[in-house]
LOTORSE-419194 format. One line per field, with one value per residue (C-alpha): residue number from 1; residue in three letters; x negated, y negated, z negated. Coordinates in Angstrom, 3 decimals. Example, Ala and Ser with C-alpha at 12.3 -4.5 7.8 and 13.67 -1.06 7.14 Angstrom:
# LOTORSE-419194
nudo	c(1:2)
nutor	c(Ala:Ser)
u	c(-12.300:-13.670)
v	c(4.500:1.060)
w	c(-7.800:-7.140)
***
This chain:
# LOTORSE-419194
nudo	c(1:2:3:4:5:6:7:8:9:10:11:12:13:14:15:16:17:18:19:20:21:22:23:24:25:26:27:28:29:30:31:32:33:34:35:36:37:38:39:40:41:42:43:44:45:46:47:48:49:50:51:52:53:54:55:56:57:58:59:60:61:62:63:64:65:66:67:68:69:70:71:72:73:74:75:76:77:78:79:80:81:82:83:84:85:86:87:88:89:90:91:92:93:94:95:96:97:98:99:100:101:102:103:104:105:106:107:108:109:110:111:112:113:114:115:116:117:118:119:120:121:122:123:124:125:126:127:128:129:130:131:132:133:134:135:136:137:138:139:140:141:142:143:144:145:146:147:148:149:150:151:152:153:154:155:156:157:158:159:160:161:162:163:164:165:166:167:168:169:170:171:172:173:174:175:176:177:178:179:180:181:182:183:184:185:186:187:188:189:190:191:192:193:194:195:196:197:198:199:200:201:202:203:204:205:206:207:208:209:210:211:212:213:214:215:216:217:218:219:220:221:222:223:224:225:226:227:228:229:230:231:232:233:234:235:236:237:238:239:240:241:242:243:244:245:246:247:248:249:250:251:252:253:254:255:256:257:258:259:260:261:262:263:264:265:266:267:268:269:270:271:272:273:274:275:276:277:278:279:280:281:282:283:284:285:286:287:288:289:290:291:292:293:294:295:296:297:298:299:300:301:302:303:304:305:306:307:308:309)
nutor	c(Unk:Unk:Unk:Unk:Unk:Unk:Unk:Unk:Unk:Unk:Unk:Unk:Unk:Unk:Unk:Unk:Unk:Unk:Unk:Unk:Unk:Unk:Unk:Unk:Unk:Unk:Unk:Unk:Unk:Unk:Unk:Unk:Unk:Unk:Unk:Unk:Unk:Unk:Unk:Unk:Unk:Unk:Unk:Unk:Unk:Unk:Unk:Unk:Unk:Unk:Unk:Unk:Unk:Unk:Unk:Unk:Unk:Unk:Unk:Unk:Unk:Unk:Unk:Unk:Unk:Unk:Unk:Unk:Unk:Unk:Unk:Unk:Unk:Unk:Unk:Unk:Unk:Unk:Unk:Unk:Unk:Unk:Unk:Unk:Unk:Unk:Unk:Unk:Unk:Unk:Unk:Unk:Unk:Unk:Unk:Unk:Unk:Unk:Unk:Unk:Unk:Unk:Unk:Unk:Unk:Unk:Unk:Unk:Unk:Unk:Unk:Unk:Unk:Unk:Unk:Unk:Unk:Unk:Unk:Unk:Unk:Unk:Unk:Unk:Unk:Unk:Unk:Unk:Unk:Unk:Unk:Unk:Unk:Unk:Unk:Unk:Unk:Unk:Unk:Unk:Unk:Unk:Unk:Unk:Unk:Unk:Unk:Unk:Unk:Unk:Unk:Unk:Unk:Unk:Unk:Unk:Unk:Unk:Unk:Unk:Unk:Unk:Unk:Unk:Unk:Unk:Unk:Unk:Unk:Unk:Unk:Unk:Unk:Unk:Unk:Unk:Unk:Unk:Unk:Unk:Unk:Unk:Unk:Unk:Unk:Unk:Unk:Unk:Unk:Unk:Unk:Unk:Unk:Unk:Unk:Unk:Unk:Unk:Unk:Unk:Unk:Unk:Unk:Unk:Unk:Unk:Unk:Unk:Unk:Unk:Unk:Unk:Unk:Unk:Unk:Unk:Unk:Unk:Unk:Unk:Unk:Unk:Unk:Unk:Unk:Unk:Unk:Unk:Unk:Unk:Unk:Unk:Unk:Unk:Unk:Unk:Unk:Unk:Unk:Unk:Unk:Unk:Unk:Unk:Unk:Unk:Unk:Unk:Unk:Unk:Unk:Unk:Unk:Unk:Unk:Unk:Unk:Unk:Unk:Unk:Unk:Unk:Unk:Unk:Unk:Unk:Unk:Unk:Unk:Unk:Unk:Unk:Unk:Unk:Unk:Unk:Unk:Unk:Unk:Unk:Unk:Unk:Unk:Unk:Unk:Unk:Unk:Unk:Unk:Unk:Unk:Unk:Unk:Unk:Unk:Unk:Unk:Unk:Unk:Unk:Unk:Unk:Unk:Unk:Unk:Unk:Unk:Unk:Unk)
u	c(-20.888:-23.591:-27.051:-26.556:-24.495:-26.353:-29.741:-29.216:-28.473:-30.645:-33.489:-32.970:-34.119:-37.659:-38.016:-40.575:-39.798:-36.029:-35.080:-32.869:-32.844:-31.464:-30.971:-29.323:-26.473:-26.921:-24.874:-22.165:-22.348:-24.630:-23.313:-19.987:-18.349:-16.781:-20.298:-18.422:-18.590:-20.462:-22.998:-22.195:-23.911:-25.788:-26.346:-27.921:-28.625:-29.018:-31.501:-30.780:-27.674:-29.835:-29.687:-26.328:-25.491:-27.440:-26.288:-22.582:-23.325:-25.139:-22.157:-19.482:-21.320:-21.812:-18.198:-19.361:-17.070:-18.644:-17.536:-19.307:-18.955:-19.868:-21.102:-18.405:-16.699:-12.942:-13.753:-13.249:-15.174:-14.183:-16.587:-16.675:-18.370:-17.992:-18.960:-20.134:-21.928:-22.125:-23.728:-24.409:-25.499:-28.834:-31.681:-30.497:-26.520:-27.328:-28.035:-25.638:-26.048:-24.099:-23.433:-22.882:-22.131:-19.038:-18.526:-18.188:-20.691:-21.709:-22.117:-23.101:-21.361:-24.057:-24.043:-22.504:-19.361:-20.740:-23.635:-21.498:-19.040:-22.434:-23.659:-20.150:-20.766:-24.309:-23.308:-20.078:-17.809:-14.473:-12.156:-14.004:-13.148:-10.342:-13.267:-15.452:-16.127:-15.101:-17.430:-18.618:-19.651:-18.128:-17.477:-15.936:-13.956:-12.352:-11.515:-9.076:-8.604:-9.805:-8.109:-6.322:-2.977:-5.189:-6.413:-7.380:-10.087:-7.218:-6.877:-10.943:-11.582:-11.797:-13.956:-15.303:-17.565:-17.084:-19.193:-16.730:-17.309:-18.655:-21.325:-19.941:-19.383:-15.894:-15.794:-12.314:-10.531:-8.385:-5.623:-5.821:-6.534:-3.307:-3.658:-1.801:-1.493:-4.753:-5.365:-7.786:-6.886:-9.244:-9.425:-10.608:-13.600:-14.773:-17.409:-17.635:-21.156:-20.567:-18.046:-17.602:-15.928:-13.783:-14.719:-14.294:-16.118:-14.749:-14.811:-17.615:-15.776:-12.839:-14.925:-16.415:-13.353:-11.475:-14.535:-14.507:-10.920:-10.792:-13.808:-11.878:-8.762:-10.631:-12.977:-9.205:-7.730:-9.632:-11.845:-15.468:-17.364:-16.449:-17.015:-13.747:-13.036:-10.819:-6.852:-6.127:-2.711:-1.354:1.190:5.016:7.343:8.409:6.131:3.153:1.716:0.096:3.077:4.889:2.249:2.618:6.047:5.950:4.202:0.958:-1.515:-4.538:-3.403:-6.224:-7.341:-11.067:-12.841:-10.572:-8.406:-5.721:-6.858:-5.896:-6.572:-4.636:-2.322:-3.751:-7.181:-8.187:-11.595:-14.751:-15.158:-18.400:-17.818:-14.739:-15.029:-13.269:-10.844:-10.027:-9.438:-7.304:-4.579:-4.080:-3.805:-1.007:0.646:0.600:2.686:4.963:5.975:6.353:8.312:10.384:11.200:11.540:12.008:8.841:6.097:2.923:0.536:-3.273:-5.671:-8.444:-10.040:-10.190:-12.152:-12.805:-9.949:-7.151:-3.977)
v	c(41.073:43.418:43.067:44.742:42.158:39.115:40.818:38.697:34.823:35.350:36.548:33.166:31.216:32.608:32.963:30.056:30.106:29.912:25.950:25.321:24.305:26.991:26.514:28.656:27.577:24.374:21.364:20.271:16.929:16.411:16.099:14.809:11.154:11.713:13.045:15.963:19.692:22.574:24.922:25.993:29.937:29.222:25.894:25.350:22.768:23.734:21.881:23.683:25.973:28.636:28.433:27.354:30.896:32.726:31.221:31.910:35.371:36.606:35.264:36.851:40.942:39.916:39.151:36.091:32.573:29.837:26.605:23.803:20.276:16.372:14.115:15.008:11.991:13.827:16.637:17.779:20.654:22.613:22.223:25.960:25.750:27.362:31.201:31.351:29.469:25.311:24.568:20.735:20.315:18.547:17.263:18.364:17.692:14.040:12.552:9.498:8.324:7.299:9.117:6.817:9.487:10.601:7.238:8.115:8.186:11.737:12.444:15.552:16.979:15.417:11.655:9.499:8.094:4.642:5.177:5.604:2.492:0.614:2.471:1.332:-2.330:-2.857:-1.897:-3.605:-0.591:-1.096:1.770:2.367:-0.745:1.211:3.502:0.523:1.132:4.983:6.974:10.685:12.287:12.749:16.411:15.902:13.131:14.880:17.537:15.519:13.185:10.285:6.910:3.617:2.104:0.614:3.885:7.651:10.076:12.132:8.270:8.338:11.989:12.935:17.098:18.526:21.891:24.305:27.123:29.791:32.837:35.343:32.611:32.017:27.800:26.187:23.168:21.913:19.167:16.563:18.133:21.557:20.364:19.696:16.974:16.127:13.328:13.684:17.067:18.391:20.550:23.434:26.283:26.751:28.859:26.676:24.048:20.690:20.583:17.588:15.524:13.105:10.331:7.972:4.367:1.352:-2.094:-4.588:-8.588:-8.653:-11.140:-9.123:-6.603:-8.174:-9.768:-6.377:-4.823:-7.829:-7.602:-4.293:-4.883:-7.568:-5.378:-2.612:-5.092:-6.628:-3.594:-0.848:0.213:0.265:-0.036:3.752:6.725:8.225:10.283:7.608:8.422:10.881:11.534:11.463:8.749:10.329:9.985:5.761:5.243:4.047:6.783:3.923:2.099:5.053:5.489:1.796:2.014:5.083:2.810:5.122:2.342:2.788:5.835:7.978:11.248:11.646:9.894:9.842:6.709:6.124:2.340:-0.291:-1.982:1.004:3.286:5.844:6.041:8.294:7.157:7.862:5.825:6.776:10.731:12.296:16.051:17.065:18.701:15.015:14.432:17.362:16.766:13.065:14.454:17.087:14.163:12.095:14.225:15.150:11.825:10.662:13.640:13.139:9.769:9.894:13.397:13.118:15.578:13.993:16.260:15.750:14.254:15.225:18.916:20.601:23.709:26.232:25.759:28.020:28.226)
w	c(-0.733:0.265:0.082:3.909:4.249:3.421:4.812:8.065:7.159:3.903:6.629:8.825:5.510:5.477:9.434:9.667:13.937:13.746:14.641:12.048:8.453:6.204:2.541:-0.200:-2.628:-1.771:-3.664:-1.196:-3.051:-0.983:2.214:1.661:1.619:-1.772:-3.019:-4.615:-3.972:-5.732:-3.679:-0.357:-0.531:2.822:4.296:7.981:9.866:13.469:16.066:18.747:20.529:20.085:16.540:16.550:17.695:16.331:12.875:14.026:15.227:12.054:9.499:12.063:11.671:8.188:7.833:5.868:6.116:7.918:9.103:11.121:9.313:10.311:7.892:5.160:5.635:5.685:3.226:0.006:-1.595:-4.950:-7.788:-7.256:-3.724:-0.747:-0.672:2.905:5.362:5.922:9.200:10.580:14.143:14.429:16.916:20.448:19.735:18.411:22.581:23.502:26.774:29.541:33.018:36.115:38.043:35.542:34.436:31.015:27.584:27.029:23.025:20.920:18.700:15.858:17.266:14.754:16.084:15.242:18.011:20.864:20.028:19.907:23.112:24.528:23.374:25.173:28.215:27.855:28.469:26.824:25.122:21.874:20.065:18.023:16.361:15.162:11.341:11.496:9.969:10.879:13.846:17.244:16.723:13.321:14.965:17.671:15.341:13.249:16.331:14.011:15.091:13.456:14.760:17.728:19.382:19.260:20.049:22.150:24.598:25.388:25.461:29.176:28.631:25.399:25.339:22.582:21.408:21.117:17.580:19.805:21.448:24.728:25.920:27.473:28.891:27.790:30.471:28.832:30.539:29.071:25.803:23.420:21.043:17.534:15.047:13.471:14.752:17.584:20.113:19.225:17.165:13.942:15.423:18.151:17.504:19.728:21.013:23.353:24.690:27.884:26.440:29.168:29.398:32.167:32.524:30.613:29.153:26.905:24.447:24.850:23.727:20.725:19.958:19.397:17.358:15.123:14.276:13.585:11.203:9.827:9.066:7.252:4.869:3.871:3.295:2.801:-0.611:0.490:-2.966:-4.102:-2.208:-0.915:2.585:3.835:4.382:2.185:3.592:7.188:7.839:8.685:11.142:10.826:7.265:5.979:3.903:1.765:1.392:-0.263:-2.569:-3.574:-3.803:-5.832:-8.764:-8.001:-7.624:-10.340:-11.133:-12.686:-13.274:-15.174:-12.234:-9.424:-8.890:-6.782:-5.218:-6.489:-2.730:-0.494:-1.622:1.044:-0.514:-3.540:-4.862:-7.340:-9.538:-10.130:-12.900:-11.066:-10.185:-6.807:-9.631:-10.404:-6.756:-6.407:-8.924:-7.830:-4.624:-6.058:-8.740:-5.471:-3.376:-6.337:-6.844:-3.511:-2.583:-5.833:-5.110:-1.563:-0.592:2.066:1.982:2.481:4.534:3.645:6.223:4.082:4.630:1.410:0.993:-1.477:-3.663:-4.535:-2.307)
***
């Protein structure tokens, strides 16, 4: 890459008026769930749409990758890091509030997931109780249409606007918008700015009483005292991706610092030294075996990035 070619992001770091926070080859470990990831070559945080664009614009003529991420919560970065641009939406795309006119909580892209099924709570709106204990942001969650057995992003989401590459915004209906089992309806160069997110007046013990389960289900079942990203795999057609991993005999299995749970099949963990190397080839030895012994191809849930194909 060009010094030409890096002139314009590199400039952004040392513009003291430009409302975002831009940082070189910065450690990915960072920002991620798994706290793994070497250094992303540029990494933004942008305040405002402004920014937001302007970021976006100046990778695209530099012909420099970029990608927009959450809170890392469903990603997996290569020791090697990322050679391009890492951008996080901050201070103006972090607004939950709810519209009586729309009838619906409208949430940035930035606003932790967790805020809006609180938001919901208060005011006794019902429809979020499925998300209670997801982590990440709404933007990341639509993207991967993050959801349990109980619920989806794709039942709640009633209009999303995207920031297109070339800087233009769309305001998505639900009806144009064509959803997937853990997989968003947009493209891989649109970012979700905000969302209207469709909710209706419900029982307030109702409420609480579905929030509490679903707590209840994930402190049983789920691994919370090592970082991880969550599911690692998506569930197929009729099968419990965790329950082929236990059947497999892949429990505990290990690989320098990533583990296989002992609690759910479906989660790959640190233990506290593993390198997202690790993490990688117990993802691979997982799918081998499963396939072997079951001839079903687990597909990953987990956005990995930076490693070779």
């Amino acid at each position: 890459m060009s010094a030409r070619h890096t002139s314009a992001l590199e400039a952004l770091c040392v513009d003291e008026g430009f409302d975002a926070d831009v940082r070189l080859d910065e450690p990915m470990a960072r920002h991620t769930a798994y706290r793994l990831g070497g250094p992303a070559r540029y990494f933004a945080c942008a305040h405002s749409l402004g920014s937001l664009k302007r970021l976006i614009g100046a990778a695209v003529s530099c012909g420099v990758p970029w990608m927009v991420v959450g809170r890392g919560s469903n990603l997996l970065v290569a020791d090697e890091g990322f050679p391009g641009l890492v951008c996080t939406l901050g201070r103006d795309f972090r607004a939950v509030r709810y519209s009586d006119e729309q009838r619906a909580i409208l949430a940035g892209g930035a606003a932790l997931l967790q805020a809006v099924v609180q938001e919901a709570f208060r005011r006794c709106l019902a429809g979020m109780e499925f998300a209670v204990d997801i982590p990440g942001t709404v933007g990341g969650s639509l993207a991967m249409n993050a959801g349990t057995a109980n619920g989806c992003m794709a039942d709640v989401v009633a209009a999303a606007t995207v920031l297109d590459a070339d800087g233009r915004l769309r305001r998505l209906p639900a009806e144009d918008m064509a959803w997937g089992y853990r997989q968003g309806p947009f493209a891989a160069d649109q970012v979700v700015v905000e969302c209207e997110l469709s909710v209706k007046q419900g029982e307030p013990f109702a409420i609480r009483g579905k929030m509490e389960a679903a707590h209840a289900r994930r402190t049983k079942t789920q691994p919370l005292g090592c970082p991880s990203c969550g599911s690692v795999f998506r569930n197929p057609e009729g099968e419990s991706a965790g329950s082929l991993v236990e059947r497999a005999g892949l429990k505990g299995y290990t690989v320098g610092g990533a583990q296989v749970s002992p609690e759910h099949g479906n989660f790959i963990v640190n233990t506290g030294t593993a390198t997202a190397s690790d993490v990688k080839c117990v993802m691979d030895h997982v799918q081998a075996k499963v396939y072997e012994a079951y001839g079903i191809q687990l597909i990953p849930e987990v956005r990995t990035v930076g490693f070779a194909s």
